[in-house]
N, C-alpha and C positions, 0 to 999 in steps of 0.2 A: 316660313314662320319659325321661330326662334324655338329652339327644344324643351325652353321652359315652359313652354305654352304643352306640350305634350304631358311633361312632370306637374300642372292643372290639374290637366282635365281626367288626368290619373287619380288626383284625389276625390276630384268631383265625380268620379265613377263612383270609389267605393261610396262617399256621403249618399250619393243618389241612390246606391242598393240600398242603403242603411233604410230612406227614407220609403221608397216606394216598396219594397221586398215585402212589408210588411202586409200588404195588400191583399197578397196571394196565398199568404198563410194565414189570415185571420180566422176560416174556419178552423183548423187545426189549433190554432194558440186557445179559441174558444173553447176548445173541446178540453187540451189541455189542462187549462187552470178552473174550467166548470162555471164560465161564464158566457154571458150571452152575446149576441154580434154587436148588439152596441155597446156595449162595457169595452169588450175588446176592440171595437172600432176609437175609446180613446188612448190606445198607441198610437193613432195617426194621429188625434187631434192634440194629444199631451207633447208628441213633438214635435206638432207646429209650431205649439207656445211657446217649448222653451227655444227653439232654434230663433223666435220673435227676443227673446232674453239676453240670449249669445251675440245676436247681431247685434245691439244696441250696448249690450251692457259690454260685451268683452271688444268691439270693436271701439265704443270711447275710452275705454281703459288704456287701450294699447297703442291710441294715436301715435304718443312719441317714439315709440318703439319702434325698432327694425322690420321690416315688411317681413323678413325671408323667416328669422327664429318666429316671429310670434304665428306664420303659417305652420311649419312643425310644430309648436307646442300644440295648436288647435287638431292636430293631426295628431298627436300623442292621447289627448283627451278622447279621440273618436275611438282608439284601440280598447280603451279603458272602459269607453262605454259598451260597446259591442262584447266585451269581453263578460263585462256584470249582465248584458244581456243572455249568453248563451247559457249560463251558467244558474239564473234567476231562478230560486224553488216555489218561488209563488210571484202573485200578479203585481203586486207592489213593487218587489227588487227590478222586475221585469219593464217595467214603468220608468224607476230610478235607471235601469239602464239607457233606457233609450233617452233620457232627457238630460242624461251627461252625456249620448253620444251627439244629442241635438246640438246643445250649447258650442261645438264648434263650427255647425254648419254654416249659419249665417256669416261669422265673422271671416269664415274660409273662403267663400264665394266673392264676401262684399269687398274682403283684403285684395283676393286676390282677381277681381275684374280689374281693381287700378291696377295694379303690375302687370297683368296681362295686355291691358288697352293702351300702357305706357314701354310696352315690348316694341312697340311697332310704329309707322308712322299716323298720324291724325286719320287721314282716310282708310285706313286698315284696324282702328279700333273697335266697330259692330262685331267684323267679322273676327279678331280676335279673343273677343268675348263669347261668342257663336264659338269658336275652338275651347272654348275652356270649358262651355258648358255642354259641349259635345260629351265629354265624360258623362254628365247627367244623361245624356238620352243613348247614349253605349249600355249605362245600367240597366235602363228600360230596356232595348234590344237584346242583350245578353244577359246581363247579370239576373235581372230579375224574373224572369223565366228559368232559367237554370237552378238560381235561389229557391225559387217555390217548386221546380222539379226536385231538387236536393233536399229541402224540406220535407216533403212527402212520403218521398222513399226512405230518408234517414233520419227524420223527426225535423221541427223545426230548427232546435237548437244547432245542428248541425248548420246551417245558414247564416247563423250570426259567428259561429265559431271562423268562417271560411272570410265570411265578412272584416274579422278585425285582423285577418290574416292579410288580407289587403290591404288595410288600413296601414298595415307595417309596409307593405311596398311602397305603398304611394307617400311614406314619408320621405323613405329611402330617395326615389327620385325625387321629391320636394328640393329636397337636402342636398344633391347634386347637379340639381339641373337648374334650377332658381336662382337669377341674378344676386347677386349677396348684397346688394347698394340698391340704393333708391332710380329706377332707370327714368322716372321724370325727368323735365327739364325746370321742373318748379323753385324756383328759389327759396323760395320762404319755407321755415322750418315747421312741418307741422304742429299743429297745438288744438287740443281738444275746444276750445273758443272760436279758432279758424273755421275748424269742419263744422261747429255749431250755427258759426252762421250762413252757409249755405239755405238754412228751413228757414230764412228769410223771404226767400222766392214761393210767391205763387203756384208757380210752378212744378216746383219739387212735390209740394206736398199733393196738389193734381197726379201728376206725376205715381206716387206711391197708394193713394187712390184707386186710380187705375189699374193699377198691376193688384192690386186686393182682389178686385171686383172681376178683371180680366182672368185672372189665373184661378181664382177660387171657385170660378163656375167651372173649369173643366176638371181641376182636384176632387171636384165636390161629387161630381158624376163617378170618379175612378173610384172613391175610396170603396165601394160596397160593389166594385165591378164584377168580382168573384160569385158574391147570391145573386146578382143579376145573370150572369151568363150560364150558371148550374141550375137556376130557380125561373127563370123566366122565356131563355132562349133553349133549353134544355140539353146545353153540354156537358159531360161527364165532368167531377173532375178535374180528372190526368189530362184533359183537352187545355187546363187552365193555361199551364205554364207558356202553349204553341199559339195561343191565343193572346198572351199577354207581349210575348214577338211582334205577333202583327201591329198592336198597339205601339211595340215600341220604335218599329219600322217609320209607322208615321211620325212619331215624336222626333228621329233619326233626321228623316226629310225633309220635316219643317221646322227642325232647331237651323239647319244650312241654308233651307230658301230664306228663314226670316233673317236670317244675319245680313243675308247678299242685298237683300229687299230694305232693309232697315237703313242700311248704309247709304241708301238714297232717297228716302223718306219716311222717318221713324212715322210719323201722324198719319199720312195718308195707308204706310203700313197695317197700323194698329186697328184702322177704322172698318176697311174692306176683312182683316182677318178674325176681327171678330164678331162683325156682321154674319159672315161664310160659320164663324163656331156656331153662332148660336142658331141661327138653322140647322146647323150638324144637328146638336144638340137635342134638338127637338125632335127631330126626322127619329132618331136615333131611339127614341121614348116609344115613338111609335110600331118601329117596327122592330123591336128587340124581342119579339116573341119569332123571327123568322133568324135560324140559323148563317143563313148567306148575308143578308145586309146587316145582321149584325156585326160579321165581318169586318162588310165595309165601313161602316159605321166607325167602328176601334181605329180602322186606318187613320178617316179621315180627319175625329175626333182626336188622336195622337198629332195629325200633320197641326192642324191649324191651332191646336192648343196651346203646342208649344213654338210655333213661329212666333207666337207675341212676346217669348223671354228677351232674345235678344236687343227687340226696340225697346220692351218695358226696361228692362239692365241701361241699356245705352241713356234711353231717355232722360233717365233722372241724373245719373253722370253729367250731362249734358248741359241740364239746368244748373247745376251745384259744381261748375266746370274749374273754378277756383281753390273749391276744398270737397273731393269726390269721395273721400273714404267714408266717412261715418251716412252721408246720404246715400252709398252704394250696400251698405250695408244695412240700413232703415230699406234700403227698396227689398232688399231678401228678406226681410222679417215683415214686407209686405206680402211677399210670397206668400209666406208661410203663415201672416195671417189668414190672407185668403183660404189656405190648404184649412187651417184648422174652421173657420166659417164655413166652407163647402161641405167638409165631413159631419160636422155640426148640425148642418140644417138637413142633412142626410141622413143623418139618424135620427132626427128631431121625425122626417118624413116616412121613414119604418118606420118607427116607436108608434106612430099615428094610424101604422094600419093602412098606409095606400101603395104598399108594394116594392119592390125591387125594381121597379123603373120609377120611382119621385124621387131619387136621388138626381135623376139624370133630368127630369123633369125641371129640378130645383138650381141643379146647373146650367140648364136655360135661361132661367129668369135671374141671375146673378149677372152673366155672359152682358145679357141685355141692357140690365143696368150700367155692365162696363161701358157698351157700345156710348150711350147715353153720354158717359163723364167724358171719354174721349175724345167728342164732337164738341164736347164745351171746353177741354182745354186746349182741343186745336183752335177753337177759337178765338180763345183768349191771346195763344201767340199770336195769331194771324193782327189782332188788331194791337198788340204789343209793338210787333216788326216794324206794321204801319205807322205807328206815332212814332218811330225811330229807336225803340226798345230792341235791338237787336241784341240777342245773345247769343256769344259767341260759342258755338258747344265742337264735342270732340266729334262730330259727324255731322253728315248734312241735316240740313233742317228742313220740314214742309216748305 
């Protein structure tokens, strides 16, 4: 694999601390600024939105633009925000911060899966994309356990300060390791009209759908994971940071099986792994009052949560295989819709008085729904293929 796919997944570490970090300190942030877990749970949800803002609004902005400066600029903006983050004297600055460190994440990821997918040959594109967003599930494994250990012991702010300090490496290798040209073989020049019509397919916007509904039920379970495993399973805690590892252990294992998986059947992927989520998911509701399965439960909830990024990334690439920026970057701020939906209905489900396990409850029946659209858009292709609607995408298809 080409070294710029390393100088990636470096940025998508720190974005991913940025994003998920917050997780594990929101008792502390609450205590901090004197508000309650779900006040404080909208820094998760305020930067799903705007990271929804950034992919759409700064990746059509920058269509004609050079792939390699417009990924450092969005990487300059992350410093800037983590920077107003550590620094925030009240909840609002705090806010402001995070939702200028959002507004690059989407266009960062959506830019750079086409550079990454376009590193390599056609049959090596899932799993190139599965390398880029390795960075995301390294943050889960390391970053974000250490972040909320460093937190703890040295206030939160120290987290975000450590954070934008990464932010500055990972430009640094943007900057050196990053093809400096367009590495497609695309002829035509892009134009914000090109990429636009992509969302003429069916498909895409299925497609973007799916990764809502798919990734938002297991977001939606993470975001309050912290009062569930202190409040329900009854871990200390200093247990948070070795428990949020294990989670990201799975996240680690099945961002790699779904690449490898995906690369040979994005749909039949999608269907069995989140089928398998949302049983997690449920199982997980139930027995989150027993310390052990709880456990396993973060494992398994980490593996198969995130095996669906790389089919859901590839997928809609895939359908939009003519003009993939602006639809790869609509699929992230599907992400992130999803993220800020699942937290959403998370706190909608505390607020209500039914516990620190109806978040995880509510990411079941989101997950289900996914299963649901999945089956209808494999279907759709299937009888697409058959009337001779073959599309030709950057991986294998069902």
């Amino acid at each position: 694999m080409p070294a710029g796919l390393i100088a990636l997944a470096l940025g998508g570490f720190g974005i991913g601390l940025t994003e998920f970090v917050i997780t594990g300190l929101l008792p502390e942030v609450a205590a901090d600024y004197g508000v309650t877990e779900t006040t404080a749970g909208w820094l998760v949800t305020g930067y799903a939105l705007a990271v929804i803002v950034g992919a759409l609004g700064l990746t059509a902005a920058t269509t004609r633009l050079p792939r390699k400066p417009v990924l450092i600029g969005l990487l300059v903006l992350f410093v800037i925000g983590n920077t107003l983050s550590a620094v925030a004297p009240v909840y609002g600055v705090m806010m402001l911060g995070r939702v200028i460190a959002a507004l690059c994440h989407g266009a960062f990821f959506g830019i750079g899966s086409v550079v990454a997918s376009n590193m390599v040959e056609r049959s090596k594109r899932a799993s190139a994309v599965a390398l880029m967003f390795t960075g995301l599930t390294a943050s889960n494994v390391l970053g974000v356990p250490f972040g909320t250990f460093l937190g703890q012991a040295l206030g939160w702010r120290a987290t975000f300060w450590t954070i934008a300090v990464i932010g500055v490496i990972a430009l640094v290798g943007v900057a050196l390791l990053v093809p400096g040209v367009r590495s497609d073989d695309s002829a035509a020049a892009p134009s914000l009209v090109r990429e636009l019509s992509a969302f003429r397919s069916g498909q895409v916007w299925l497609s973007l759908g799916m990764t809502v509904l798919g990734y938002g039920g297991m977001f939606g379970a993470f975001t309050y994971i912290a009062y569930t495993l202190t409040s329900v399973s009854g871990f200390a805690s200093s247990a948070v940071p070795w428990l949020l590892i294990v989670f990201g252990v799975g996240l680690f294992v099945g961002n790699f099986v779904g690449g490898k998986l995906a690369s040979r059947s994005i749909d039949g992927t999608l269907l069995v792994v989140l089928v398998v989520l949302t049983v997690v998911l449920a199982l997980f509701a139930v027995v989150a009052t027993s310390p052990v399965l709880t456990v396993i439960a973060l494992v398994l909830m980490g593996a198969f949560g995130f095996a669906t990024v790389p089919a859901l990334q590839t997928r809609v690439m895939q359908y939009a295989d003519h003009a993939p920026t602006l639809a790869s970057g609509a699929n992230i701020a599907a992400f992130n819709l999803g993220n800020a939906l699942g937290a959403w209905i998370g706190g909608l489900t505390i607020t209500a008085g039914l516990g620190y396990t109806s978040p995880i409850w509510a990411g079941a029946g989101i997950t289900l729904a996914a299963v649901v659209l999945t089956a209808v858009a494999a279907g759709a292709a299937r009888r697409g293929r058959s009337r001779g609607a073959v599309t030709t995408g950057s991986v294998a298809t069902v």
